[in-house]
CHARMM internal coordinates of N, CA and C (Angstrom, degrees):
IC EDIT
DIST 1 N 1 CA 1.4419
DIST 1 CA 1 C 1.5309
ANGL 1 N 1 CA 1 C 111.78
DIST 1 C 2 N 1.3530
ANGL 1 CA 1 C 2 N 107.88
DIHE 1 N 1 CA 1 C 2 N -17.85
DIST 2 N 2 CA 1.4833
ANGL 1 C 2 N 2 CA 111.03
DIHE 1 CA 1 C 2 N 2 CA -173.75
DIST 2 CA 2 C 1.5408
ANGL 2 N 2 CA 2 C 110.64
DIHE 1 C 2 N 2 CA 2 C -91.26
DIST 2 C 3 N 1.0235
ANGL 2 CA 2 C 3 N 117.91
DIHE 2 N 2 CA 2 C 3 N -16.71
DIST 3 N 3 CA 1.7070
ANGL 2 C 3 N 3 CA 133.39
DIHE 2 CA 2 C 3 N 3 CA 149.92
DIST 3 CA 3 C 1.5994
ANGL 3 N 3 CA 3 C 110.76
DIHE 2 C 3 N 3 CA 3 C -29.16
DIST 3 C 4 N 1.4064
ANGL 3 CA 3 C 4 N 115.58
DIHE 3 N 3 CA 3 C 4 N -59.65
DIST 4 N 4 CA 1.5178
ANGL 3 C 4 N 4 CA 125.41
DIHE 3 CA 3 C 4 N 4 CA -149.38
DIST 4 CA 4 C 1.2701
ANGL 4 N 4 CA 4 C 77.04
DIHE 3 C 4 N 4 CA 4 C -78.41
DIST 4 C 5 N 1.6037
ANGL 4 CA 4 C 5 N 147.68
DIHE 4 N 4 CA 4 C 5 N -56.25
DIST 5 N 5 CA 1.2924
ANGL 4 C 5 N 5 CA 113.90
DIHE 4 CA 4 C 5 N 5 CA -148.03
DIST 5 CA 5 C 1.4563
ANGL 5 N 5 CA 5 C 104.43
DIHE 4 C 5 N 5 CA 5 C -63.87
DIST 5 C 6 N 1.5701
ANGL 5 CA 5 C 6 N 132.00
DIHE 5 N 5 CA 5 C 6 N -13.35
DIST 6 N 6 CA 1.3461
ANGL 5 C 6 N 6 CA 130.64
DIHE 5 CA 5 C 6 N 6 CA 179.01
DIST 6 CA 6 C 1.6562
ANGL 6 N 6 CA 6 C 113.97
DIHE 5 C 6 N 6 CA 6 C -75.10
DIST 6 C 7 N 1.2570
ANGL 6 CA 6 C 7 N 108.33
DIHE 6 N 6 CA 6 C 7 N -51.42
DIST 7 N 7 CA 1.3030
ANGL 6 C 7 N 7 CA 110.36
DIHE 6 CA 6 C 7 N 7 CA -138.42
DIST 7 CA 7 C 1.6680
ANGL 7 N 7 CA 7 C 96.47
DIHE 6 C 7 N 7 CA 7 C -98.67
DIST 7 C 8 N 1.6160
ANGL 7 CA 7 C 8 N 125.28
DIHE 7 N 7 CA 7 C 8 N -2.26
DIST 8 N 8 CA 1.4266
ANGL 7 C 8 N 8 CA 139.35
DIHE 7 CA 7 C 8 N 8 CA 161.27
DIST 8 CA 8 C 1.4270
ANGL 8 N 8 CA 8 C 117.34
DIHE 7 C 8 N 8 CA 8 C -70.05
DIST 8 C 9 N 1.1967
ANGL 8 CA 8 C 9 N 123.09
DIHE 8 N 8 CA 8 C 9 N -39.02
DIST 9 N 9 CA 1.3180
ANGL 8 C 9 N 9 CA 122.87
DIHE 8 CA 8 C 9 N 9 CA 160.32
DIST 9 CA 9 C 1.4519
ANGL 9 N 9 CA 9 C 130.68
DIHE 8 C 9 N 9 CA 9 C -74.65
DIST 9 C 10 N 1.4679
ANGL 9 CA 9 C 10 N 98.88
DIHE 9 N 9 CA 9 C 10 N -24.59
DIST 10 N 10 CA 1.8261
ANGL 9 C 10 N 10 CA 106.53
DIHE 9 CA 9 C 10 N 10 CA -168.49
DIST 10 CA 10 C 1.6563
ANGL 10 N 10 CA 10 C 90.24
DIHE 9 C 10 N 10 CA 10 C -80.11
DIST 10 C 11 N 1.8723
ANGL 10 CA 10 C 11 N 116.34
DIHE 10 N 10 CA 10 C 11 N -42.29
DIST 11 N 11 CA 1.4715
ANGL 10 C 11 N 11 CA 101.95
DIHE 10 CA 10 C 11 N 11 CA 167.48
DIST 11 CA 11 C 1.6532
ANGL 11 N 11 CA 11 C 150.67
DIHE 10 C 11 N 11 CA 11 C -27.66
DIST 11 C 12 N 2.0384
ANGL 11 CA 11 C 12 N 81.56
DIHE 11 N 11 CA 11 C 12 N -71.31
DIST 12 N 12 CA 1.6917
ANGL 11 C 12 N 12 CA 104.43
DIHE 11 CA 11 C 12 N 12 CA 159.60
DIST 12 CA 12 C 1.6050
ANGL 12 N 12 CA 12 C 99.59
DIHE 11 C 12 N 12 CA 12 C -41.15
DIST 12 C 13 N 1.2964
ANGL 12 CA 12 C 13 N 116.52
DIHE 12 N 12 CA 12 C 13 N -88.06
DIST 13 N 13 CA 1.7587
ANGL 12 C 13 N 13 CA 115.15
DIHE 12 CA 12 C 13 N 13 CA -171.13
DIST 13 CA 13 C 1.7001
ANGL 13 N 13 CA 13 C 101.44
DIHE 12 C 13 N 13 CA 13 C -31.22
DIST 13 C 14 N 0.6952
ANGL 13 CA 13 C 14 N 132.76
DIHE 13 N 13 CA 13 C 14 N -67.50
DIST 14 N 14 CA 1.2512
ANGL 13 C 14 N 14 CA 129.50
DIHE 13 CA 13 C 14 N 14 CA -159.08
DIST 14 CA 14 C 1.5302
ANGL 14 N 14 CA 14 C 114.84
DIHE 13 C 14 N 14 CA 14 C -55.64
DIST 14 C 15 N 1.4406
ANGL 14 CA 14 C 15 N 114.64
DIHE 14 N 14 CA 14 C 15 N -30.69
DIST 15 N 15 CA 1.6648
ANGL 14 C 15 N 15 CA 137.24
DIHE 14 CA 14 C 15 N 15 CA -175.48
DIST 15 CA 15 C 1.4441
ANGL 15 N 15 CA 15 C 100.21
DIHE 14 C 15 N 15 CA 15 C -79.14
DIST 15 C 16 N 1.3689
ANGL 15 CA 15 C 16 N 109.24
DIHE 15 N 15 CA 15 C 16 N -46.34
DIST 16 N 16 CA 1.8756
ANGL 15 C 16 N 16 CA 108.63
DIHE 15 CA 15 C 16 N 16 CA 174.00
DIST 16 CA 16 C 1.4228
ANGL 16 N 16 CA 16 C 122.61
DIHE 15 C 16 N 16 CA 16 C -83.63
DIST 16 C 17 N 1.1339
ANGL 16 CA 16 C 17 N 105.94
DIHE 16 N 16 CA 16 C 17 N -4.08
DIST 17 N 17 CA 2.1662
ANGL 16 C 17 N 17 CA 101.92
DIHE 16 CA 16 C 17 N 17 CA 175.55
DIST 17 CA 17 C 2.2890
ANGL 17 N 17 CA 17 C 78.83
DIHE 16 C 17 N 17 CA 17 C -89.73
DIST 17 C 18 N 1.2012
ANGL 17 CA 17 C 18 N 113.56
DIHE 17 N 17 CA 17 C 18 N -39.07
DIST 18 N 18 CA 1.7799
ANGL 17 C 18 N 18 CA 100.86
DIHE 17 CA 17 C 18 N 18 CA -168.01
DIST 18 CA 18 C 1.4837
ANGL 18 N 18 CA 18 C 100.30
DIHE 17 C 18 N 18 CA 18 C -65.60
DIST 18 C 19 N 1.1546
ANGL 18 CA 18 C 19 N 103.78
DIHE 18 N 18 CA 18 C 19 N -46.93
DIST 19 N 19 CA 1.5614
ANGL 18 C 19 N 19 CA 96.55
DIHE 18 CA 18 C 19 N 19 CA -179.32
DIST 19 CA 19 C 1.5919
ANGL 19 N 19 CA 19 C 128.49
DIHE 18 C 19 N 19 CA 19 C -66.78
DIST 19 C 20 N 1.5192
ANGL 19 CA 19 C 20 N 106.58
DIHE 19 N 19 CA 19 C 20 N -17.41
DIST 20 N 20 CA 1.1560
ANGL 19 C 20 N 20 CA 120.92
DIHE 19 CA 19 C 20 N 20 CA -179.11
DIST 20 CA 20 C 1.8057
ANGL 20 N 20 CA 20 C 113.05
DIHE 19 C 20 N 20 CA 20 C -67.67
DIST 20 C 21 N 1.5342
ANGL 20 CA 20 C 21 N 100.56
DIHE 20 N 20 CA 20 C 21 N -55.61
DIST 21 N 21 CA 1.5814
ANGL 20 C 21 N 21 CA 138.60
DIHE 20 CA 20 C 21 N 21 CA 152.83
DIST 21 CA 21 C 1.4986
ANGL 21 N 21 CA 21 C 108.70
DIHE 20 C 21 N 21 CA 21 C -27.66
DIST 21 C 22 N 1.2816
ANGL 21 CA 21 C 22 N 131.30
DIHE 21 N 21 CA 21 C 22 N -40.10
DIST 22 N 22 CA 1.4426
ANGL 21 C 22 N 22 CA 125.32
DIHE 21 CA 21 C 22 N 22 CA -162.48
DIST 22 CA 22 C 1.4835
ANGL 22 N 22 CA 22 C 85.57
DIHE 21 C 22 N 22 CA 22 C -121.97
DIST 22 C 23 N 1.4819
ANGL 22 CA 22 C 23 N 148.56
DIHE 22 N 22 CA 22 C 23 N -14.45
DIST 23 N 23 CA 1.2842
ANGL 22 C 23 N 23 CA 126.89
DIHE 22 CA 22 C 23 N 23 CA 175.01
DIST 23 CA 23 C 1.4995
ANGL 23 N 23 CA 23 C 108.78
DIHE 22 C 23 N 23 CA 23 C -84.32
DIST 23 C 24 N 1.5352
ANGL 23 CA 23 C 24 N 123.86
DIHE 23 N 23 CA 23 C 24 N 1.31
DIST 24 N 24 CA 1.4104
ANGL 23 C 24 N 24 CA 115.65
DIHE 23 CA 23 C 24 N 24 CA -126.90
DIST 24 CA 24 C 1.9924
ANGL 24 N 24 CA 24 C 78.41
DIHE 23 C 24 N 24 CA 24 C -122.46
DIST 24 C 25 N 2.0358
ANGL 24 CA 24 C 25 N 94.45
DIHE 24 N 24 CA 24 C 25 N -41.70
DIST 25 N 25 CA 1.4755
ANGL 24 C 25 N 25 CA 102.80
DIHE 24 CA 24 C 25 N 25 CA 169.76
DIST 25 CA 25 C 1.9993
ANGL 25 N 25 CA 25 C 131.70
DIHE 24 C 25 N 25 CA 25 C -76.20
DIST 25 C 26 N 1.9122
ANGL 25 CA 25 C 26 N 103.71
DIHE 25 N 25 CA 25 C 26 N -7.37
DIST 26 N 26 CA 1.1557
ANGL 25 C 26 N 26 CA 92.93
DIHE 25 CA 25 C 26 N 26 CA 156.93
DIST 26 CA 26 C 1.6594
ANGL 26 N 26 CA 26 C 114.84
DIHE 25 C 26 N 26 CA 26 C -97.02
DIST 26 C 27 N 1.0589
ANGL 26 CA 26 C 27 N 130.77
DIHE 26 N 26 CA 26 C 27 N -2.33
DIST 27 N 27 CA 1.3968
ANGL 26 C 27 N 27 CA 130.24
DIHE 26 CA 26 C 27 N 27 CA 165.22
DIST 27 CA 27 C 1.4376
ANGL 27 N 27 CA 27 C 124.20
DIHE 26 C 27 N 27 CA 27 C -51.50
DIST 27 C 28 N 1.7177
ANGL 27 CA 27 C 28 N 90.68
DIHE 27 N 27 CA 27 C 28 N -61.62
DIST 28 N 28 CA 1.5966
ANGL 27 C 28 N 28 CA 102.67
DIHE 27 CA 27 C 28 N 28 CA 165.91
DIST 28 CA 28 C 1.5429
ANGL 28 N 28 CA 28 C 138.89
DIHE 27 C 28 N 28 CA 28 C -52.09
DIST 28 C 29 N 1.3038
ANGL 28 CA 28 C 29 N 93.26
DIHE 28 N 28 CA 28 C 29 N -29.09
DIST 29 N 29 CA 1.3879
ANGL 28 C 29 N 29 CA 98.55
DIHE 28 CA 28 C 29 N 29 CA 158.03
DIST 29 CA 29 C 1.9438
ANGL 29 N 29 CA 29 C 103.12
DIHE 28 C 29 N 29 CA 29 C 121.70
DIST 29 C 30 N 0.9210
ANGL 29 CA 29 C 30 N 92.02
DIHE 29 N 29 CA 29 C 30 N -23.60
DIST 30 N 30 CA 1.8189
ANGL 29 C 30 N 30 CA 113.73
DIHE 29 CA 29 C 30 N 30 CA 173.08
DIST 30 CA 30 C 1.8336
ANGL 30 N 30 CA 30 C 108.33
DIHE 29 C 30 N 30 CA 30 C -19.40
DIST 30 C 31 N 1.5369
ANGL 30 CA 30 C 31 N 114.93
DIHE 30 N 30 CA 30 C 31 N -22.55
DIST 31 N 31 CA 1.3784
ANGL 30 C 31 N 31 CA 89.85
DIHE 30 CA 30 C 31 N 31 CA 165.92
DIST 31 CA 31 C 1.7479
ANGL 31 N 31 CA 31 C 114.31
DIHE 30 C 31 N 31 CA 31 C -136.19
DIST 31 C 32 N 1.4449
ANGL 31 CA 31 C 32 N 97.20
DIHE 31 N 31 CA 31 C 32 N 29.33
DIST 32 N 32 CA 1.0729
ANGL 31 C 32 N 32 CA 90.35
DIHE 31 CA 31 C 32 N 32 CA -162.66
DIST 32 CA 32 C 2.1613
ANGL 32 N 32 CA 32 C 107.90
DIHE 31 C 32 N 32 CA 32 C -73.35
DIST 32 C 33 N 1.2417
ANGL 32 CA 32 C 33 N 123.08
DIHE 32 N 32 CA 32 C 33 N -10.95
DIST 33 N 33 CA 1.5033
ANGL 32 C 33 N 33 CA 109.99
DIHE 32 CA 32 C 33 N 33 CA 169.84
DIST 33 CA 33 C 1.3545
ANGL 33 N 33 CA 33 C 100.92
DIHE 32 C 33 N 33 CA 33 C -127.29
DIST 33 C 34 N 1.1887
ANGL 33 CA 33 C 34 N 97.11
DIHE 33 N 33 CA 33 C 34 N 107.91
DIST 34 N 34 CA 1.9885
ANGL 33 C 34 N 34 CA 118.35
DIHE 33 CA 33 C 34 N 34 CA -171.51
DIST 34 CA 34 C 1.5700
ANGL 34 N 34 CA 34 C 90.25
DIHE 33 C 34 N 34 CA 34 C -85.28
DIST 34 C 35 N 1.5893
ANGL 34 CA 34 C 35 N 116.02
DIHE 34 N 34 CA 34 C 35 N -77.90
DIST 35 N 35 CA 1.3341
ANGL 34 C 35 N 35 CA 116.66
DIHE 34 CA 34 C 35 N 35 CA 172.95
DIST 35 CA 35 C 1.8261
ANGL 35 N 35 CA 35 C 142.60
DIHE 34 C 35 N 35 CA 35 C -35.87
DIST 35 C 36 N 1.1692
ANGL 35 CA 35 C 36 N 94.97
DIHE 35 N 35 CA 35 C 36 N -22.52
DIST 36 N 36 CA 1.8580
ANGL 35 C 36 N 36 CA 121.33
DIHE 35 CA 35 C 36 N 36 CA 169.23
DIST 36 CA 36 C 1.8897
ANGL 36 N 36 CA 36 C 105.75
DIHE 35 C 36 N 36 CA 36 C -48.49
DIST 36 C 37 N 1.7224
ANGL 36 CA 36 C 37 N 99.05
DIHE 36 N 36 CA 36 C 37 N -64.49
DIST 37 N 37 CA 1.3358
ANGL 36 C 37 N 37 CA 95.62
DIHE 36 CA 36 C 37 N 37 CA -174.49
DIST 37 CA 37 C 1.5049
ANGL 37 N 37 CA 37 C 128.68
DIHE 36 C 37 N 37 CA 37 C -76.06
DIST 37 C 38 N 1.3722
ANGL 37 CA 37 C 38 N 89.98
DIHE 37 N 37 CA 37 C 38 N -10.45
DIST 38 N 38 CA 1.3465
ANGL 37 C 38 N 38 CA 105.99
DIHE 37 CA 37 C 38 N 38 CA 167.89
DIST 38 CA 38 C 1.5125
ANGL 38 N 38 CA 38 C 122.26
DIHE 37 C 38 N 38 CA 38 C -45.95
DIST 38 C 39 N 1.6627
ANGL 38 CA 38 C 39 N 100.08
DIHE 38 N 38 CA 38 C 39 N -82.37
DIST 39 N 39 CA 1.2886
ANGL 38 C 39 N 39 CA 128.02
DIHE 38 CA 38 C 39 N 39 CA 158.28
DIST 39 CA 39 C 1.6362
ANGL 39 N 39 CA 39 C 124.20
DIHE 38 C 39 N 39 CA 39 C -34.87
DIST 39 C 40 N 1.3448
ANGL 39 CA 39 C 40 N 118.06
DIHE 39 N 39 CA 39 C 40 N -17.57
DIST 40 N 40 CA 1.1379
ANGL 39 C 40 N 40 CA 120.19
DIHE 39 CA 39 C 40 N 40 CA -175.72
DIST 40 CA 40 C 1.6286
ANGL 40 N 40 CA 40 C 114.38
DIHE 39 C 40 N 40 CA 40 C -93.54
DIST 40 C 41 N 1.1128
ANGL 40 CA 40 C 41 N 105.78
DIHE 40 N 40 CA 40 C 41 N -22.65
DIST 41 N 41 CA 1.3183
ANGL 40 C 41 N 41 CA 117.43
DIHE 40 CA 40 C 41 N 41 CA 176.11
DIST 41 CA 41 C 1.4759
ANGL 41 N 41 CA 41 C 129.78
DIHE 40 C 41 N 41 CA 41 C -78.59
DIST 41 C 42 N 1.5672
ANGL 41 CA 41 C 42 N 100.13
DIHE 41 N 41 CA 41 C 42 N -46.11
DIST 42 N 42 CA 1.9918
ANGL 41 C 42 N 42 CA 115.20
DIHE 41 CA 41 C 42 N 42 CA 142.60
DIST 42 CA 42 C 1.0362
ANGL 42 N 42 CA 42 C 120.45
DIHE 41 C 42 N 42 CA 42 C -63.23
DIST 42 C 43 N 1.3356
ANGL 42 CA 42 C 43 N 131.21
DIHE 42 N 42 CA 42 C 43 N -23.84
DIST 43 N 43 CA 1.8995
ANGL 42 C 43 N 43 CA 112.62
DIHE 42 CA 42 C 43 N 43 CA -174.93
DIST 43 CA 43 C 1.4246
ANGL 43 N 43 CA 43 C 103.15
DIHE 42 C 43 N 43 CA 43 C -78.55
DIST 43 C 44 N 1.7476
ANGL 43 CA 43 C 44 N 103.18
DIHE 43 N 43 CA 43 C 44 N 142.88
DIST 44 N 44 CA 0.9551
ANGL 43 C 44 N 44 CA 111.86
DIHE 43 CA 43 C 44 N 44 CA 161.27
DIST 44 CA 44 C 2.1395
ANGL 44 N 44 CA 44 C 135.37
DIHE 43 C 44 N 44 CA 44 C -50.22
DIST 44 C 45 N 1.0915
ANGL 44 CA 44 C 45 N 102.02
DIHE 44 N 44 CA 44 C 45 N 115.58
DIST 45 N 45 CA 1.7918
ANGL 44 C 45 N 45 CA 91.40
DIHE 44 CA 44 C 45 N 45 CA -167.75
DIST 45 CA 45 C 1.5224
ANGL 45 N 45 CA 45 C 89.16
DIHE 44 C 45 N 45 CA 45 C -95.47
DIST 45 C 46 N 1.8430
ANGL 45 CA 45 C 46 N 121.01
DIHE 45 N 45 CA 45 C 46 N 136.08
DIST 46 N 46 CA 1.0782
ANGL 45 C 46 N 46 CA 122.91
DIHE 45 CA 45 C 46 N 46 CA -172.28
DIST 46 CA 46 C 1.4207
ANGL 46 N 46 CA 46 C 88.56
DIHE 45 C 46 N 46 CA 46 C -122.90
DIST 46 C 47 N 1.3923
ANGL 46 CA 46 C 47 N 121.94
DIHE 46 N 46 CA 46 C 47 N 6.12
DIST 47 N 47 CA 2.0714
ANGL 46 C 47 N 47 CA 111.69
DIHE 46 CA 46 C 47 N 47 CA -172.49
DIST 47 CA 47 C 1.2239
ANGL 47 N 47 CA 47 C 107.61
DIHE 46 C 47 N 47 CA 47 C -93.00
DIST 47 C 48 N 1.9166
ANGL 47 CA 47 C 48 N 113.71
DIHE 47 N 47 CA 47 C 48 N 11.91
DIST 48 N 48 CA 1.6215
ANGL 47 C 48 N 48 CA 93.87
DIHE 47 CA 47 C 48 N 48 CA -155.06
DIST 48 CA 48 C 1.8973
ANGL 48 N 48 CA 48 C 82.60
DIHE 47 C 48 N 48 CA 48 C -82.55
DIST 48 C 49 N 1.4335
ANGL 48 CA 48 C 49 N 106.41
DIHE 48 N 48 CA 48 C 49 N 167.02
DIST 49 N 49 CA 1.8364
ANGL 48 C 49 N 49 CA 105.63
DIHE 48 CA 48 C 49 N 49 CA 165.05
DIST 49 CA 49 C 1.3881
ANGL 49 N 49 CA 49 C 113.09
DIHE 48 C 49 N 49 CA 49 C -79.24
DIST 49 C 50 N 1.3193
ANGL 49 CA 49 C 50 N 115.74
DIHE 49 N 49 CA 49 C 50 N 160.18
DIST 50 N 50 CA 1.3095
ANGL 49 C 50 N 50 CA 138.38
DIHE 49 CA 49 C 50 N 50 CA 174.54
DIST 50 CA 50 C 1.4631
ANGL 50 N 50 CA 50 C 94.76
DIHE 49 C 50 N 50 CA 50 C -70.62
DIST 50 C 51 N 1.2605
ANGL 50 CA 50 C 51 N 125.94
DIHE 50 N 50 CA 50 C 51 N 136.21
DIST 51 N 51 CA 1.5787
ANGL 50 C 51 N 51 CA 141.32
DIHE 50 CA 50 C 51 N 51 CA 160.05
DIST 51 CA 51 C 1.4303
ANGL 51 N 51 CA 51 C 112.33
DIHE 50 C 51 N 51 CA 51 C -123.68
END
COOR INIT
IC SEED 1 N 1 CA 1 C
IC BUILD
């Protein structure tokens, strides 16, 4: 029982640096073109060189 007073706080902390982490990556901009990489992977690439 003497655990929880440790390991309840180290949680919370641990839940707010992730949450901090994922508010910090929609700011940045990190998802703003979901569909881009999509598309990039189906389009035809015609720049590669002939070998």
């Amino acid at each position: 029982m003497n655990m929880l007073i440790y390991l309840i706080p180290i949680a919370l902390f641990m839940g707010g640096i992730g949450l901090a982490a994922f508010l910090w990556s929609l700011k940045s901009g990190q998802y703003d073109d979901m569909d881009g990489a999509a598309w990039r992977v189906i389009a035809q690439d015609d720049d590669k060189p002939d070998a």
